[in-house]
C-alpha positions as CSV (number, residue, x, y, z in Angstrom):
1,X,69.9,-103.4,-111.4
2,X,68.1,-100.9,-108.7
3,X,69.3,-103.3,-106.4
4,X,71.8,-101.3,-104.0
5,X,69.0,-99.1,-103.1
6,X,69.5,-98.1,-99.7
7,X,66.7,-100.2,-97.2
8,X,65.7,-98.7,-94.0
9,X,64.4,-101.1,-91.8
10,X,61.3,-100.5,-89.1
11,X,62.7,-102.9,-86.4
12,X,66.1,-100.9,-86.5
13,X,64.2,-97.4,-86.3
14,X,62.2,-98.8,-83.3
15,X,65.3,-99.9,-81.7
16,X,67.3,-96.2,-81.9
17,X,63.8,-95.1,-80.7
18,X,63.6,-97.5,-78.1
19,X,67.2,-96.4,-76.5
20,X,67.4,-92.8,-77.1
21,X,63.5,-91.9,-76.9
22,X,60.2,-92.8,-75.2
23,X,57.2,-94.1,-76.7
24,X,54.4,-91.7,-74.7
25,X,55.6,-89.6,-71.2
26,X,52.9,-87.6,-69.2
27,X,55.0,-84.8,-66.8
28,X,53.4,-82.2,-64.5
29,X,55.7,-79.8,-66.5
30,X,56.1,-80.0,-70.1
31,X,59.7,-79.8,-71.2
32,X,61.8,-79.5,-74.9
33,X,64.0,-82.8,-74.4
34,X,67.2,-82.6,-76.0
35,X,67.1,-84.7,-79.4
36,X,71.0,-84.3,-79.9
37,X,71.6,-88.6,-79.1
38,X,68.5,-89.8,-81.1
39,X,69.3,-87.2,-84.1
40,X,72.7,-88.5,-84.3
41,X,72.2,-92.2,-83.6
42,X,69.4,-91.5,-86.7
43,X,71.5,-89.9,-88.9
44,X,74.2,-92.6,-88.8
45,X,71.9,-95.3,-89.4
46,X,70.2,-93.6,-92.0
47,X,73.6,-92.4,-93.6
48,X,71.7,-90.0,-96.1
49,X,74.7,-88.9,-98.1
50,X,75.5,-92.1,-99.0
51,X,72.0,-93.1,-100.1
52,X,72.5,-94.0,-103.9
53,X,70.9,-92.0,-107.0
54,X,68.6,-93.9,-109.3
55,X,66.2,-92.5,-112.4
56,X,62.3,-92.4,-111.9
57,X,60.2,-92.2,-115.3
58,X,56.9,-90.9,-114.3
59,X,53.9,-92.0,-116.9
60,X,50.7,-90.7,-116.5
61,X,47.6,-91.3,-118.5
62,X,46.3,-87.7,-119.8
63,X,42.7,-86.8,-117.9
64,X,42.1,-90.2,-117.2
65,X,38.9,-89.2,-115.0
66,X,37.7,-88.1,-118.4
67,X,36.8,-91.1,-119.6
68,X,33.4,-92.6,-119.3
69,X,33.2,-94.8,-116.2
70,X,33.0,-98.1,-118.4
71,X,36.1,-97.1,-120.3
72,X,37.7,-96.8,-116.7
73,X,37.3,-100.1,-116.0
74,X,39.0,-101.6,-118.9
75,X,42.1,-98.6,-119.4
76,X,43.9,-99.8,-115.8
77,X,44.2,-103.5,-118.5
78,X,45.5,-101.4,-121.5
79,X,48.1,-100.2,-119.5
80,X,49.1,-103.0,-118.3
81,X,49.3,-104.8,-121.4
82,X,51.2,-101.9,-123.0
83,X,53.6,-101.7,-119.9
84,X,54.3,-105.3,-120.8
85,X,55.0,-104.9,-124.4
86,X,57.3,-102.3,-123.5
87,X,59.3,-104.4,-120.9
88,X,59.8,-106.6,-123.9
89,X,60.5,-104.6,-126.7
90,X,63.5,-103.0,-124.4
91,X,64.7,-106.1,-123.5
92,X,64.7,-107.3,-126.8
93,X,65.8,-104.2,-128.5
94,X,68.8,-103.2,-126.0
95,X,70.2,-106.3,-124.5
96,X,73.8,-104.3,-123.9
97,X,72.0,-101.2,-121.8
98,X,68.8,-103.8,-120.5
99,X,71.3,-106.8,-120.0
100,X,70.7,-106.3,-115.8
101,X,66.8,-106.2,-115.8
102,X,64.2,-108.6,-116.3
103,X,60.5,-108.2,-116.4
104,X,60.0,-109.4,-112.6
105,X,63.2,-106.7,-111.7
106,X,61.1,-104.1,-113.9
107,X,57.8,-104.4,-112.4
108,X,59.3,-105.1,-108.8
109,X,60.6,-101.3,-109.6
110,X,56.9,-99.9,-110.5
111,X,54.9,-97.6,-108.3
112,X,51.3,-97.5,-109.6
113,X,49.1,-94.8,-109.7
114,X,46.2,-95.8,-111.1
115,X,46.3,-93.7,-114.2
116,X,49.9,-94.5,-114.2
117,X,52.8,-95.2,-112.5
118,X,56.9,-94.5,-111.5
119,X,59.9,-96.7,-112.6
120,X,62.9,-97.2,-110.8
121,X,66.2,-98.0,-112.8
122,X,69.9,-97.2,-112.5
123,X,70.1,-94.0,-114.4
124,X,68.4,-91.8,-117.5
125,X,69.5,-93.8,-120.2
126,X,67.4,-96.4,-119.2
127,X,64.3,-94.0,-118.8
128,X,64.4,-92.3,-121.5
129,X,64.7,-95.8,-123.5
130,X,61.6,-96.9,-121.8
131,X,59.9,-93.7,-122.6
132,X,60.6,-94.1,-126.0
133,X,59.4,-97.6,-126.6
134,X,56.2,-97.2,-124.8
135,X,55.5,-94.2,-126.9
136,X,55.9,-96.6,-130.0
137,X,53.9,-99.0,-128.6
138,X,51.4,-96.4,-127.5
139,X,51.4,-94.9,-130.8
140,X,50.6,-98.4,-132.5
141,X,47.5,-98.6,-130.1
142,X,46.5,-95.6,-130.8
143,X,46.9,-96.3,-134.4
144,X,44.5,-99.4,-134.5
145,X,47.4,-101.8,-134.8
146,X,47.1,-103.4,-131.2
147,X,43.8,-104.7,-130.3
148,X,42.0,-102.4,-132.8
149,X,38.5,-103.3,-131.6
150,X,39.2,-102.7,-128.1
151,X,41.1,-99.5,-129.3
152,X,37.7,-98.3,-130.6
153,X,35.8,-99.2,-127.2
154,X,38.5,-96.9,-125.3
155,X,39.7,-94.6,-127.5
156,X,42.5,-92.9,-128.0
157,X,45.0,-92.6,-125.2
158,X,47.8,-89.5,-124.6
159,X,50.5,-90.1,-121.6
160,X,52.6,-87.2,-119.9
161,X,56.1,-88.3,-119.3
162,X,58.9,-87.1,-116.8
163,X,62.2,-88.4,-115.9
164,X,64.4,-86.9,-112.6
165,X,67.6,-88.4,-111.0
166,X,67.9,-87.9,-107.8
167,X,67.8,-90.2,-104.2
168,X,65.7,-93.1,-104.1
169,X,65.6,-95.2,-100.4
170,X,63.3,-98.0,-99.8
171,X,60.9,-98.3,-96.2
172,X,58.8,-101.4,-95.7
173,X,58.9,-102.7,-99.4
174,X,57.8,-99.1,-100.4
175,X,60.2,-96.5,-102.1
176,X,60.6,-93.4,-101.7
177,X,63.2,-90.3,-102.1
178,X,63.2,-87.0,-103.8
179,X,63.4,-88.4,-107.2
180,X,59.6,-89.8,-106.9
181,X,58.7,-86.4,-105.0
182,X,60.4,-84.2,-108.1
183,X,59.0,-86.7,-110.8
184,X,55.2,-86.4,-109.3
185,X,55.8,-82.4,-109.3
186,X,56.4,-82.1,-112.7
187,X,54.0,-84.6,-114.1
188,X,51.6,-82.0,-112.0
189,X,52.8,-79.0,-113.2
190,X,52.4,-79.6,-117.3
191,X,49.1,-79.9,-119.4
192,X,50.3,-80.3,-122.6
193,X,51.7,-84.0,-122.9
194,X,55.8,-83.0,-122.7
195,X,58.4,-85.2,-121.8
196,X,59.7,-82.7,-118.7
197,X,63.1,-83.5,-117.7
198,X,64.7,-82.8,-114.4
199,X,68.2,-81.0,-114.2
200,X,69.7,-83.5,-112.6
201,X,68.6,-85.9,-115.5
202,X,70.0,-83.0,-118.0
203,X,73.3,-82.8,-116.4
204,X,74.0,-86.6,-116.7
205,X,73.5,-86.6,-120.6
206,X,75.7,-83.5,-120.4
207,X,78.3,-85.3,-118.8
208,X,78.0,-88.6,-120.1
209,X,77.6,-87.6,-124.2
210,X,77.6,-83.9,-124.6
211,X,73.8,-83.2,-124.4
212,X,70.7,-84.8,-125.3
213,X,71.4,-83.8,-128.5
214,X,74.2,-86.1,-129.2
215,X,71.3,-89.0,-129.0
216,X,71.4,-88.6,-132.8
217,X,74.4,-89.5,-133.8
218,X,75.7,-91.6,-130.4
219,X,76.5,-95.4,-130.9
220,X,76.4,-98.4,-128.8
221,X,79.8,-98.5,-128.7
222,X,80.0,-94.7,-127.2
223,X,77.3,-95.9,-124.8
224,X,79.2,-98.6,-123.5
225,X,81.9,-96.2,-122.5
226,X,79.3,-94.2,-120.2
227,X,80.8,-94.8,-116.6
228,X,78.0,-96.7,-115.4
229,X,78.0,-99.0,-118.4
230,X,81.5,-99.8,-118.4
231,X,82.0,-101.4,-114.9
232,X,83.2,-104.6,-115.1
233,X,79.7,-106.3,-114.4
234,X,78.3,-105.4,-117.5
235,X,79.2,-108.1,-120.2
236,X,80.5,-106.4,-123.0
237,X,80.7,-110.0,-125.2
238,X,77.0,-108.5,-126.0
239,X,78.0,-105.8,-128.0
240,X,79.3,-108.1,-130.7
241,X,77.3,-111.1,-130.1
242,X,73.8,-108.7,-130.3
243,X,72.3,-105.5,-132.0
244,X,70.5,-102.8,-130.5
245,X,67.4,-101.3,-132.4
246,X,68.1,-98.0,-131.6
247,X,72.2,-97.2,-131.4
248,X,74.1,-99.3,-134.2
249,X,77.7,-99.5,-134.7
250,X,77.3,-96.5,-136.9
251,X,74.9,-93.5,-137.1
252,X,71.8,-94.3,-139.1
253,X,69.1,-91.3,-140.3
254,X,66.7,-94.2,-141.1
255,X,66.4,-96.0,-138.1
256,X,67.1,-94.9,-134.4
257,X,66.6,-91.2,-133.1
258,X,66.8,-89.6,-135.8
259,X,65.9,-85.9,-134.3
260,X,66.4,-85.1,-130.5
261,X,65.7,-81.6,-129.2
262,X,66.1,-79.6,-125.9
263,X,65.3,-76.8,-124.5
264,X,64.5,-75.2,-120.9
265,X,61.4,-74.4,-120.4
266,X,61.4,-72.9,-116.5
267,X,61.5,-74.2,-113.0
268,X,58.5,-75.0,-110.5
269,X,58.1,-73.5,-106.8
270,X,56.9,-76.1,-104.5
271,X,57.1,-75.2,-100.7
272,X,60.8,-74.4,-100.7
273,X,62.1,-76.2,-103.3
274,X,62.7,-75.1,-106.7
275,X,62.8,-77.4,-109.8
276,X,64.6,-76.5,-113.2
277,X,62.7,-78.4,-115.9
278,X,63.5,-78.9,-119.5
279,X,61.5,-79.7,-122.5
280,X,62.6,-82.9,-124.4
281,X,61.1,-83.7,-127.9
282,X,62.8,-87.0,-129.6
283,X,61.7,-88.1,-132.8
284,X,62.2,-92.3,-133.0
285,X,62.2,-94.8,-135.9
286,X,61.7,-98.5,-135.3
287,X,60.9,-101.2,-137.6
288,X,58.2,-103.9,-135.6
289,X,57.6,-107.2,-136.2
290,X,54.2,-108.9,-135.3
291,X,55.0,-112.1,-133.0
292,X,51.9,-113.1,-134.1
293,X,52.9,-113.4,-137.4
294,X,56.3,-112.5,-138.4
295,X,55.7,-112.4,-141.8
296,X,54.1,-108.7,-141.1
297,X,56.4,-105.8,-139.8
298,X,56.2,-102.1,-140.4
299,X,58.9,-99.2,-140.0
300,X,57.4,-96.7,-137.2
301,X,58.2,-93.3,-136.8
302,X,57.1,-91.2,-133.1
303,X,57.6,-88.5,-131.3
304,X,58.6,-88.7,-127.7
305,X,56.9,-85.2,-126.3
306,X,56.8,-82.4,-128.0
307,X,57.7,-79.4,-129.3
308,X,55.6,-76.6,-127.0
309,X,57.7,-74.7,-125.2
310,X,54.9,-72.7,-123.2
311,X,55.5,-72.4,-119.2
312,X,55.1,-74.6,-116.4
């Protein structure tokens, strides 16, 4: 529940500071002090290799300063709203994998951009089951299913999606942390609407199911034997008490991901640091039911990125 991130307090900075440094010193002679107490005394407190690994999804709104001004003003609302449809559709379509978050916890974990935004959770699966639901809900905006009229004001809208796995610490109720750093590169880097996948990220579905590819034919009951899913503080009473939209007890071609491809696409160069990214194109099928009016639903097929493999 993205609650054991690591917090690093000011006060307790200040103090190390306050015993092993000084604030301002004027000298007639300018001398290197020796940092050895006030680089240790930090690195204790700061304990970096203990600092815990969460997943960021990175969403951002495709040439957002595009748009005419008064279109602008109203797309920061349509985000919003189709953030919160999403935070309910994955609560309501994965109660097993979701059963830790809430929509408070979720949006507690949101960084905003202004043409988008990072999420904090616990690890990729839950990313890339975000991802996939707000790419169905986008796809029924898009399609003049959800507010049609104000669909035709806007316009169409195209998001870029990443997800890395990597440290995440939190300073003075902001986070930060390589994850977020890697996550904003790669978003950066691409110009084609992908869903660009971090190594780290690769190497957990590797580890956890044999490869993204496995997303086809994995059930719930597999995912609940993923390590972080099977710790005792996950109720496991839901997996017979609920269903999840996506991963049944068995394999289905008609509902589900029903196509999930991979590939690497090449790495990106920033300062020195050097990013392995991967391509990720899923192809989900949902069946939606208006709360409105249940009477109406309708069986919706997507793509989660896509299929360009062109260079970063």
């Amino acid at each position: 529940m993205t609650s054991n991130i690591r917090k690093l307090e000011h006060g307790e900075i200040r103090e190390i500071l306050a015993r092993c440094d000084q604030r301002v010193i004027f000298d007639k002679t300018n001398v290197i002090p020796d940092d050895s107490e006030l680089n240790k005394s930090l690195k204790e407190y700061v304990g970096y290799r203990k600092i815990t690994s969460k997943s960021v999804l990175g969403l951002d709104i495709y040439q957002y300063s595009s748009y005419c001004e008064f279109e602008q003003t109203l797309i920061p609302f349509l985000f919003k709203k189709i953030f919160h449809s999403t935070i309910k559709l994955c609560l309501e379509n994965h109660p097993f994998i979701f059963q830790k978050y809430s929509r408070e916890i979720i949006e507690k974990h949101f960084i905003s951009t202004g043409d988008g935004g990072f999420i904090i959770f616990d690890n990729p699966m839950h990313s890339l089951l975000f991802a996939s639901n707000f790419a169905i809900v986008l796809r029924i905006y898009n399609a003049f299913h959800f507010y049609p009229r104000l669909r035709k004001i806007i316009g169409g809208m195209s998001v870029r999606y990443a997800i890395t796995y990597d440290k995440i610490y939190q300073y003075a109720n902001n986070f930060y942390g390589r994850a977020i750093i890697n996550n904003a590169r790669m978003i950066a880097s691409d110009n084609l609407n992908r869903c660009l996948i971090g190594e780290n990220v690769h190497s957990w579905f590797t580890t956890n199911m044999e490869g993204f590819e496995n997303l086809q034919v994995i059930t719930i009951d597999d995912i609940a034997n993923i390590y972080e899913f099977s710790q005792d503080d996950y109720d496991k009473s839901l997996l017979n008490t609920t269903t999840d939209k996506l991963f049944g007890k068995e394999p289905s071609r008609r509902e589900g991901i029903i196509n999930s491809d991979i590939l690497k696409i090449g790495n990106i160069k920033t300062k020195q640091t050097e990013l392995n990214v991967y391509n990720l194109h899923l192809q989900v099928s949902l069946r939606l039911v208006n709360d409105d009016d249940p009477s109406q639903e309708k069986v919706v097929t997507v793509s989660l990125g896509n299929l360009n493999t062109s260079g970063i």
